[in-house]
C-alpha positions in Angstrom: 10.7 18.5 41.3 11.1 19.3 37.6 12.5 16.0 37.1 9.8 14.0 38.5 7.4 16.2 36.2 9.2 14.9 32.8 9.6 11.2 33.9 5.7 11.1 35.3 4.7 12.7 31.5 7.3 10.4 29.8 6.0 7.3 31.4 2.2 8.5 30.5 3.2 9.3 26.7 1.7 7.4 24.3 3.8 4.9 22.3 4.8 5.8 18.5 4.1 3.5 15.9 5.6 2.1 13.6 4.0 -0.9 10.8 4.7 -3.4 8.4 2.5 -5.0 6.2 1.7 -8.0 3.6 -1.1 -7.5 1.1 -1.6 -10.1 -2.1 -2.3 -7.8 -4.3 -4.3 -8.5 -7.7 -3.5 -5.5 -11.1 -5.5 -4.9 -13.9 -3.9 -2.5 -16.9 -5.8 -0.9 -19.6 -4.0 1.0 -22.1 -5.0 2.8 -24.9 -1.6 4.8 -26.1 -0.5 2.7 -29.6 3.0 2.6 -28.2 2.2 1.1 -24.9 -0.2 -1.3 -26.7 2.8 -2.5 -29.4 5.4 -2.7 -25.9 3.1 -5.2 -24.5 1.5 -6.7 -27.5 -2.1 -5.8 -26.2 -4.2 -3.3 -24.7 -5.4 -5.5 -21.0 -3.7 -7.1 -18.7 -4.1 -8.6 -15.2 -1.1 -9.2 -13.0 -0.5 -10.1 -9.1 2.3 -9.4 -6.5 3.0 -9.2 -2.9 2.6 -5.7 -1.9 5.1 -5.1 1.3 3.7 -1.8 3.1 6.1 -0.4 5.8 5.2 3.3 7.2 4.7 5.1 10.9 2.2 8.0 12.5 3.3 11.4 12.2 0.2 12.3 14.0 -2.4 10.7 15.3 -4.3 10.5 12.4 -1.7 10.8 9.6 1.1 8.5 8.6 3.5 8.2 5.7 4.1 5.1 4.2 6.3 3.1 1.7 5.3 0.0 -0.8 7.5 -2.3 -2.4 6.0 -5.0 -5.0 7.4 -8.2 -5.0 6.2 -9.9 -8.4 4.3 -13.4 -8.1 4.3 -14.7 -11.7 5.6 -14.1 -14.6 3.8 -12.6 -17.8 3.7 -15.0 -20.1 0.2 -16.1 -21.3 -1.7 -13.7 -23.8 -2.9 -11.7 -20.8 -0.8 -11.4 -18.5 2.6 -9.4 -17.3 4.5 -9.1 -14.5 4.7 -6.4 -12.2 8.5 -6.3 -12.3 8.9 -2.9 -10.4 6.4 -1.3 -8.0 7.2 1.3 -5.7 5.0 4.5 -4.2 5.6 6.4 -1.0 1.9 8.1 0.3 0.6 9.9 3.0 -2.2 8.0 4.2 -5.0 10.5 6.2 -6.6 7.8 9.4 -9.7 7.5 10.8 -12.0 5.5 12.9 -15.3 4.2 12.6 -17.4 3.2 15.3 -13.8 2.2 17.4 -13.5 -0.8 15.4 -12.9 -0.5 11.6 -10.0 1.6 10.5 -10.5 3.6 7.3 -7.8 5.2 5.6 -7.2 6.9 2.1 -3.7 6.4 0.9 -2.4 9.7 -1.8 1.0 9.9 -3.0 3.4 8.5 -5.8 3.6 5.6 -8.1 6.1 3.7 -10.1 4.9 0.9 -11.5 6.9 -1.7 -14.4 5.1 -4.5 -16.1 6.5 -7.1 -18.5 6.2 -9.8 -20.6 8.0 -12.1 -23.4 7.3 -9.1 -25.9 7.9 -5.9 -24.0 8.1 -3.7 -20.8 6.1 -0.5 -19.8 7.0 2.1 -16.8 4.1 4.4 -15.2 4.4 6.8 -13.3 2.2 9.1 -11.2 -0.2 10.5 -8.8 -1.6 6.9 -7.2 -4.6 7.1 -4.5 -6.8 4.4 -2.8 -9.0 3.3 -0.1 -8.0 1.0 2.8 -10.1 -0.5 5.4 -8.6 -2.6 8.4 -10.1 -4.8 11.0 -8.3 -4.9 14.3 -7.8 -8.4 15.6 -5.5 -7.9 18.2 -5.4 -4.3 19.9 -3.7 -3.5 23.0 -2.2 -0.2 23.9 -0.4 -1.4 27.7 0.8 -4.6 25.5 4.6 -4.5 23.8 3.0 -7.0 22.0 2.0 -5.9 18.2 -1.4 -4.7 17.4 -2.7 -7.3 14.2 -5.6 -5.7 11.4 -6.9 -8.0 8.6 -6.1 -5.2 5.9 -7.8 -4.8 2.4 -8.6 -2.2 -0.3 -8.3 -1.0 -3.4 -5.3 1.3 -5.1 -4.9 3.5 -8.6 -2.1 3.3 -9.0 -1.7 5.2 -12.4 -4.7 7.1 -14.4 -3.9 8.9 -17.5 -5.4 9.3 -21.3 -2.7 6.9 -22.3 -3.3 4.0 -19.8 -4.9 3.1 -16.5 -3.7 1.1 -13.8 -5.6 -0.1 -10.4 -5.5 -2.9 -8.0 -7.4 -4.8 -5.1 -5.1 -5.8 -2.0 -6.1 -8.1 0.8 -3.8 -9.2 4.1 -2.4 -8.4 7.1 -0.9 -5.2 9.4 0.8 -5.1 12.4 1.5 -2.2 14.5 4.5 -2.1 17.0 5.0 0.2 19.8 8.0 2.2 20.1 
């Protein structure tokens, strides 16, 4: 009797969830230390990269989460670097609005590289954003991924010395476990 009691709750249990993601993501860099500005031969800079996003739900309304940059050109021109390295792990706090856009508001750690023909500089730090995601596909009986239209913006470094933030656009999908 016990037994049918665990398999009936085990076969009503919601799924955990696990995602991947793709984002395009688009950097600007202000820096105002003398030593950063020297490194890079200026003091702005805009760069892009594929941001890779892979995290699950602790809770309901929580996850934790992992980025990886992958650079997308390379920093040659006058104003531009390369975002060699980028990696951050957050916790990203959930919620819902209205049942239909997701809202989250990603906090955790930074480490951010950028390059070009005269230089390198590393930053690292608290990093913060805001997320908003659009389900397209969304079906809790389905083994089939759930698919949001993901965008937002990221800081990934603020300090006296330099600032560094970001606009991402793409795609997430959720998989059932």
């Amino acid at each position: 009797m016990v037994t049918g009691t665990a398999q009936a709750q085990d076969a009503t249990s919601p799924p955990h969830y696990v995602y991947a993601g793709v984002d395009y993501a688009f950097l600007r860099s202000s820096l105002s230390k003398d030593s950063m500005k020297n490194a890079l031969g200026g003091d702005q800079f805009d760069s892009d990269f594929y941001l890779l996003r892979v995290g699950t739900r602790l809770f309901k309304q929580i996850s934790i989460e992992g980025r990886f940059g992958i650079k997308n050109e390379s920093g040659n021109s006058t104003d531009k670097v390369e975002t060699n390295q980028m990696y951050g792990i957050y916790i990203v706090p959930t919620g819902n609005l209205f049942h239909f856009l997701e809202v989250s508001a990603p906090i955790g750690y930074a480490h951010t590289k950028l390059e070009n023909d005269n230089g390198s500089v590393k930053l690292n730090g608290m990093s913060f954003g805001l997320n908003f995601e659009v389900p397209i596909y969304v079906n809790a009986k389905s083994r089939i991924p759930d698919i949001r239209l993901s965008s937002g913006g990221t800081v990934y470094y603020a300090g006296r010395d330099s600032q560094t933030y970001g606009y991402q656009a793409g795609i997430r999908m959720d998989f059932k476990i």
